[in-house]
N, C-alpha and C positions, 0 to 999 in steps of 0.2 A: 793350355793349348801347346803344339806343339813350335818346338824351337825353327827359327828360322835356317841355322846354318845345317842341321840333318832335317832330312824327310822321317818322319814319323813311320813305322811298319804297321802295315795292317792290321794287324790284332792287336798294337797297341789303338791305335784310331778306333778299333769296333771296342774295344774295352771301356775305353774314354765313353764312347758314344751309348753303349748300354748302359753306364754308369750316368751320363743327361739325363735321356729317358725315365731311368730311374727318379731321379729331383724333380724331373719335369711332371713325372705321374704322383711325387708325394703333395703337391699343391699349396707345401709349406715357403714358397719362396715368393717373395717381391716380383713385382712386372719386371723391374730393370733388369733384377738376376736371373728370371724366365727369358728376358730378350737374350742377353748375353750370353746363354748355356743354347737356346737356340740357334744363334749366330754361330757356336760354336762347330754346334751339329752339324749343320744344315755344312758347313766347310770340311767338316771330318766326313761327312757321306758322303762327299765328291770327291774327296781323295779314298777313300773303301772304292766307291765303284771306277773311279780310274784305274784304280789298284787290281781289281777284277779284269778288269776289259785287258788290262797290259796281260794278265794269265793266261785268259783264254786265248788271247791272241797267239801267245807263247806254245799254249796248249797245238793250238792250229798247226801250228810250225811243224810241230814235234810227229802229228799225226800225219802228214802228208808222207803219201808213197815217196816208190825210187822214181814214177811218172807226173810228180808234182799234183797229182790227185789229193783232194783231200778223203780221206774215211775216217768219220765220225764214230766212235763206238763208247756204247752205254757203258757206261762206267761203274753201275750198278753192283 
């Protein structure tokens, strides 16, 4: 899990978290060890999607006109 005194980066957390998924889907582990890679998760999702929200939020910023408008554009 990740250290207490740095915040973890996001694609280290989503790496971490594919790599649970992964044990969690081989069905070779213990309940305790399933709980605890769980718990793990279920902590590293919430900091991914705070991690997200802080982006888009950032994304916003960035998009607003010189009239404090915001325009959304597909990024497609």
């Amino acid at each position: 899990m990740a250290k207490k005194d740095k915040p973890i980066q996001f694609e280290e957390a989503f790496k971490r978290l594919e790599e649970i998924v992964s044990k969690l889907e081989s069905g070779d582990l213990s309940l305790e060890e399933s709980m605890t890679l769980f718990e793990e998760g279920i902590t590293l999702t919430e900091t991914c999607r705070s991690r997200l929200e802080a982006a888009e939020q950032k994304i916003q910023l960035l998009l607003k006109d010189s009239e404090g408008d915001l325009s959304l554009e597909n990024m497609d």
